[in-house]
N, C-alpha and C positions, 0 to 999 in steps of 0.2 A: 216397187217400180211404178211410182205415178205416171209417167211419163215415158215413152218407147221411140226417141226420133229415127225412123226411117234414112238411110243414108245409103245411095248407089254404091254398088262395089266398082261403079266402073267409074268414078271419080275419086280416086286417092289422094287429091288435092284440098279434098273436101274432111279426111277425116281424121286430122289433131284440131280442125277446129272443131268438129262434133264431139271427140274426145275430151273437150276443156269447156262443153255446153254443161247446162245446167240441169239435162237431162240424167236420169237416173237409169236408164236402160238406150242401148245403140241397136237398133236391127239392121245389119249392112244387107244390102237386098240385093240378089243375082239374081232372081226372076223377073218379074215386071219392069223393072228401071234401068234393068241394061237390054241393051240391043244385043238383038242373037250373034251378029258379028264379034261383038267384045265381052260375051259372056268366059272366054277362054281367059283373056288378062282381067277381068275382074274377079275370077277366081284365082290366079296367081297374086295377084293385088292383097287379095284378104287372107292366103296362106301366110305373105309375107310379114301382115299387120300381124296375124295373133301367133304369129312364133315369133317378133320380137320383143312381146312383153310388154311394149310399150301400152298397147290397149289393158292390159290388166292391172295394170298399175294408177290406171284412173278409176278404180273401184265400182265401175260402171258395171250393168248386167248387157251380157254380150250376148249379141242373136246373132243368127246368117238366114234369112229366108232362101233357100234354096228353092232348084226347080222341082217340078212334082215329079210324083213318083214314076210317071209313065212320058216322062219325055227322054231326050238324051243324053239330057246334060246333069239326071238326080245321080249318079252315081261318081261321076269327075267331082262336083261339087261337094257330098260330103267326103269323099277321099282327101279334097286341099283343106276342108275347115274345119274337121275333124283333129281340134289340136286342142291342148292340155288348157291356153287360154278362154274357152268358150264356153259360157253358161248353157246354152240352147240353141236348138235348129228348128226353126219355123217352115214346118210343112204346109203347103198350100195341098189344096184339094180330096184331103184325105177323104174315100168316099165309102171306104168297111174297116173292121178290125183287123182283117190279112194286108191291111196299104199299112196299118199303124206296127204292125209286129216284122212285115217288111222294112219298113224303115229302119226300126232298132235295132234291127238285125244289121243292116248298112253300116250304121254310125257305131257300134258297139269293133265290126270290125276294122274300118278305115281309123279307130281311135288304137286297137292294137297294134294297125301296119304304122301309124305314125308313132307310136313307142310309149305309149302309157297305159298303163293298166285299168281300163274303163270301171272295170268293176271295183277296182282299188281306192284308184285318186277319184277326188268330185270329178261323178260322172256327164257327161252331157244329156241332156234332157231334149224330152220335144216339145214345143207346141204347136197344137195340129187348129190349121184356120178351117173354122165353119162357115163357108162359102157355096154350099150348093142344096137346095132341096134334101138330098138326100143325106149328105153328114148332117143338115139340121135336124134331120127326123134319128138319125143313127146318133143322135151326138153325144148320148151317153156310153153308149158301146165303145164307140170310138176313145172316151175319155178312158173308160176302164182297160182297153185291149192292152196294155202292157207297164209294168212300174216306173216307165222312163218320162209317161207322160207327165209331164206339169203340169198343164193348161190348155185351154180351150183361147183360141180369139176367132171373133165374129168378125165377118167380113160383107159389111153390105152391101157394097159396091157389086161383088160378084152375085151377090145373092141374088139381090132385087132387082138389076136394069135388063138379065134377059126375061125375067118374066114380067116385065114393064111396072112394076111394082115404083113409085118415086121416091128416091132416097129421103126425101124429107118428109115421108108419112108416119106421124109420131105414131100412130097406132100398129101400124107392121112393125117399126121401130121396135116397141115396148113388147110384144110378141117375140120377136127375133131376141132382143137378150133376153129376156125372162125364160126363154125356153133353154138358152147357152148355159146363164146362169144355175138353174137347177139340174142340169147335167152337169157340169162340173161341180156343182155339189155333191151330186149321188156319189163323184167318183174322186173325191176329196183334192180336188185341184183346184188350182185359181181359175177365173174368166178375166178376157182382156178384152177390150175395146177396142173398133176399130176406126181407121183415120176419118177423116174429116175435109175434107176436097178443097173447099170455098177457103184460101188461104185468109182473106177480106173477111171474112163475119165472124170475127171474134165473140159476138154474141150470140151466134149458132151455133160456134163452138162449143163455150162454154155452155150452152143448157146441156146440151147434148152430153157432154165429161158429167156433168153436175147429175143428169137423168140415170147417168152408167151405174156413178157411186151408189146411187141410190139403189142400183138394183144390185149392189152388192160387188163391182165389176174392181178389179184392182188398179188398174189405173189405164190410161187410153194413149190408143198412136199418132206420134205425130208425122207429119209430114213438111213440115217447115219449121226452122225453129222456135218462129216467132208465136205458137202452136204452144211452145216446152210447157212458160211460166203457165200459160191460163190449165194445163193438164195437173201442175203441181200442185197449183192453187186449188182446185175444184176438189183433189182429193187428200187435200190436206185436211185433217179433221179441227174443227175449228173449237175456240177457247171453251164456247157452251157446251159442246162434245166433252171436251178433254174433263171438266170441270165437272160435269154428271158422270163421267166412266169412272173417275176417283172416287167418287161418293157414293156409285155402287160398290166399287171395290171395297171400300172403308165398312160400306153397310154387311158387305157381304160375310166378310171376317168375322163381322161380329154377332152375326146371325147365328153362324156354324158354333162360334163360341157358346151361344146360348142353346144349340138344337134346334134354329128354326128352319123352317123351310120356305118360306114365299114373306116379304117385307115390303114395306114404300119408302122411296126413294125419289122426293121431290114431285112428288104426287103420285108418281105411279108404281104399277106393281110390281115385286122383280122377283125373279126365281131364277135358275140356274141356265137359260137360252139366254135375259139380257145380262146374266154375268159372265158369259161367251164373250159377248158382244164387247162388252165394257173390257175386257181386257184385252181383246184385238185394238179397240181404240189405244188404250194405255200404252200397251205396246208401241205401234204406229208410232206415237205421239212421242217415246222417247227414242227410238231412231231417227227422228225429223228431229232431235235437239229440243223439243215441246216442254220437254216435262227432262228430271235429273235422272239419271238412268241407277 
């Protein structure tokens, strides 16, 4: 999921064209982007989308950022999206591991009252956003508190502007995922990246996507479409990539064949971390059509 475009639930006019973008992941969002008045039909809106099928059958990875857990509208909301088509439910504010094991407990039931066997069929998953001092300091707890989570995404908008911190400070920046990112390691889930405001600076954008990948992040939100390509692009692993991960891989085989343990590889030294590495790219690279599968 290079790419995650953001899409109101309270605009349904809006989403078979987000459904035929070229985005790899849809997060219809009932928190922040609808008004408290229409938060009722944007939830009837998106029960309607993912029980006709129609969203799944675009092979997209399907979100709903609901509301958090202590408002009034977390419970109506996973009750309507809590259906058989949906990859994940994007928790905002999660802020201990009893908000994370509360939730699964939510969505586990609303997916029984809607008629599928959560624990049977692919189950619905969280990802819980790290938006406040304290899930950042909690953010490995958080990631470990239950096996439904999947991931972590960083939210800096919430983060940074009450504690006046400027969204554009690459050093908070590099701080803030680095700290995501290694908790979501500890607790073997992805990290996601968060959106990007400045619709206009395509090349703020892109460092920004380009700095994520770097730290590891799996792909970033958008917020406009015109946002999709430059989120594809940034984490698509490029030809020099693809072309050293092979020749690890090729070196690798043939090391084991031999008994060895650490080789070079186009100068440098490989042992079994960058042949992790090399075969996540490999991989990658033949689901994006890169390489023949």
């Amino acid at each position: 999921m290079r790419s995650k475009l953001f899409v109101p639930g309270s605009r349904p006019e809006l989403f078979d064209k987000a459904l035929a973008s070229a985005a790899d992941g849809l997060s219809f969002d009932l928190e922040d982007a609808v008004a408290e008045a229409r938060k009722p039909q944007a939830r009837e809106a998106l029960r309607e989308l993912l029980r006709s099928g129609q969203a799944r059958a675009s092979g997209k990875t399907l979100i709903v950022r609901v509301n958090a857990l202590d408002t009034a509208h977390f419970a109506a909301d996973v009750a309507a999206v809590a259906q058989p088509g949906l990859d994940l439910i994007n928790l905002p504010k999660p802020e201990c591991a009893d908000d994370v094991r509360r939730a699964a407990a939510a969505i586990e039931q609303a997916a029984r009252a809607n008629g599928f066997a959560h624990g049977v069929d692919k189950p619905i998953r969280l990802l819980l956003n790290i938006e406040t001092p304290k899930a950042l300091r909690l953010a490995g707890e958080l990631a470990a508190a239950h096996p439904c989570v999947a991931g972590l995404q960083l939210g800096l908008g919430d983060l940074f502007e009450p504690l006046g911190i400027a969204r554009r400070e690459s050093a908070a920046i590099q701080q803030a995922m680095y700290a995501v990112r290694l908790a979501a390691g500890e607790a073997g889930v992805f990290a996601y990246d968060t959106v990007f405001a400045n619709i206009k600076d395509e090349a703020g954008f892109r460092a920004e996507a380009e700095l994520s990948r770097r730290m590891g992040f799996l792909g970033k939100s958008c917020i406009h479409p015109s946002q999709v390509p430059l989120a594809n692009q940034a984490f698509c692993p490029s030809d020099e990539e693809i072309g050293h991960a092979a020749r690890v891989l090729e070196a690798a085989r043939d090391a084991e064949a031999r008994g060895v343990g650490a080789y070079v590889v186009d100068g440098k030294m490989i042992d079994p971390p960058f042949v992790k590495r090399a075969e996540a790219i490999v991989a990658t690279a033949r689901r994006l059509g890169l390489l023949p599968a």
